[in-house]
N, C-alpha and C positions, 0 to 999 in steps of 0.2 A: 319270425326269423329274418332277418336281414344278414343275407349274404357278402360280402367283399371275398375276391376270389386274387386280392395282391399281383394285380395286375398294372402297366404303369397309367391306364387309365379308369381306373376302379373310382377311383375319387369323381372323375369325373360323368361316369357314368351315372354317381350316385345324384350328383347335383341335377343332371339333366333329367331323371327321376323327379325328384323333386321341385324342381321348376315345372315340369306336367302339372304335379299333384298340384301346388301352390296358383296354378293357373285354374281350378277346378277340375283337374282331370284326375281325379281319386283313382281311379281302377287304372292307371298306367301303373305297374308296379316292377316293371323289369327294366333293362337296357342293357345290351349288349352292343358296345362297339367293336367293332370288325375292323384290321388295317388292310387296304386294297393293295396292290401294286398288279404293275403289269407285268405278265413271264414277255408276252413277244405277242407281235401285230400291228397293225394300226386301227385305227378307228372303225378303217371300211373293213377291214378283213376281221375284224373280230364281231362286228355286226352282219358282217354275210354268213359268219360261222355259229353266229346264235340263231340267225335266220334259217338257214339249213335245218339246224338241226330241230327248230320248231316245224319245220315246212314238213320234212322226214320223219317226224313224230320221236323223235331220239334222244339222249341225257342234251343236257345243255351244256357243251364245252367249259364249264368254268373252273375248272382246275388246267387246263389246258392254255388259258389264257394269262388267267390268275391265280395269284394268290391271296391266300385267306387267311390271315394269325387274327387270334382274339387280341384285343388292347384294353379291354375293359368290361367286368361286366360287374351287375347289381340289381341285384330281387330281390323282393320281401319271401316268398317264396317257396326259392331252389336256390342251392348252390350252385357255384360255378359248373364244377366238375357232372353235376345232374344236367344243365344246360348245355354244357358239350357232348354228351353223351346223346342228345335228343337233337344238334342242330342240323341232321339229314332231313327229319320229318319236321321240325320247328322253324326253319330256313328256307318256305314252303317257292315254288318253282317260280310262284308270280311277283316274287321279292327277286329272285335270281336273274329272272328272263330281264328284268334292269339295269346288272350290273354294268353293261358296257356306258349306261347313261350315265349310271352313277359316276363310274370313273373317267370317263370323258368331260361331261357337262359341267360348267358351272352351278357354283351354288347360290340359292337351298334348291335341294328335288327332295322331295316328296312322294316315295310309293307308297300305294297301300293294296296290302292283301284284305281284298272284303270278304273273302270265305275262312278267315283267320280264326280260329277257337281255341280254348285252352290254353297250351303254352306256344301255340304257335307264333311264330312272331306280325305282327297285325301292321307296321311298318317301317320301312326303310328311309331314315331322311340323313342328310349329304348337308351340315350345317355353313360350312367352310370349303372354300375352294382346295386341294391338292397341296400336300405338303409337302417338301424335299420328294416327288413322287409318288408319295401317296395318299391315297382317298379314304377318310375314314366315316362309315357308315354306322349308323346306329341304328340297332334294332329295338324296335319299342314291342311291347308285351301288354297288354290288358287283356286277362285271361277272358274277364264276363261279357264282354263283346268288341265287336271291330271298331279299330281307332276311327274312323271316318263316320261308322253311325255315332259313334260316342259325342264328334264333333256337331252333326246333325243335331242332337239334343241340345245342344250348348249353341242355339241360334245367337245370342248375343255376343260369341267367342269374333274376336277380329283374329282370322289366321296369320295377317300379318304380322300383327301385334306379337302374337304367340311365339311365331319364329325368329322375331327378332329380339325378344327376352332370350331363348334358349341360345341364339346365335351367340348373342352377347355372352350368356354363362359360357357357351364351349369358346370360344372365342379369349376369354379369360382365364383359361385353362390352356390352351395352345403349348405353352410350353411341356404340357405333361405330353401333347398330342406329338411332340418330336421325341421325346423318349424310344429309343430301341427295346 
């Protein structure tokens, strides 16, 4: 089953899928991109406010800071609608506790959830700098293990290489990426 979920970045989703796979990464089979924007803060005060509330042991402010609309997603799979349904536990904390980097930093960043399993999303990479405001994240998925041992295996993979193929695909996709 191959999902499109008629999103304005479904297409693109699907390509950066497939640039994984095309690069030897067979078991990358999902991508979910995420559109960032910011509600309100700055840099310092939104990072003193994820810090709190890691320090405090408490939800992590991210609805409080930001927002979060899907832009794109595509599985071999699940459906869309199955992947939205799961992105509280799939969306796992140590992708989250990122997001002020994501959306502040320049790109590429690269997170990785290494206790990532199943559908959980394994990680978060930031291809492109900030568009008309916002930052769009994509969620990569290899259900059989974590994107980063995967890479492990794949001693001969140049990361840079890697990111700068997919840069290129999303990058030639940009106009889908200003879509409303």
């Amino acid at each position: 089953m191959n999902s499109l979920s008629f999103l304005p970045g479904d297409i693109a989703a699907e390509h950066i899928v497939q640039h994984f796979q095309n690069e030897g990464f067979e078991g990358i089979t999902e991508a979910m991109i995420i559109r960032v924007s910011l509600k309100h803060g700055t840099r310092r005060e939104v990072d003193a406010a994820f810090e709190e509330a890691l320090e405090g042991d408490k939800m992590l402010p991210v609805h409080e800071h930001f927002e979060l609309h899907p832009f794109g997603h595509y599985a071999e799979s699940r459906s869309f609608d199955e992947a939205r349904l799961a992105i509280q536990s799939d969306f796992g904390t140590s992708l989250r506790i990122d997001l002020p980097r994501l959306f502040f930093d320049s790109a590429p960043i690269v997170i990785d959830d290494a206790l990532a399993t199943g559908t959980r999303y394994d990680a978060m990479v930031k291809l492109c700098d900030n568009i008309e405001g916002f930052a769009y994240a994509i969620l990569l998925n290899d259900p059989d293990s974590s994107f980063l041992d995967y890479l492990g295996t794949h001693h001969g993979s140049d990361w840079e290489h890697l990111l700068g193929g997919i840069t290129s695909t999303a990058m030639s996709l940009v106009p889908e990426f200003t879509l409303n």
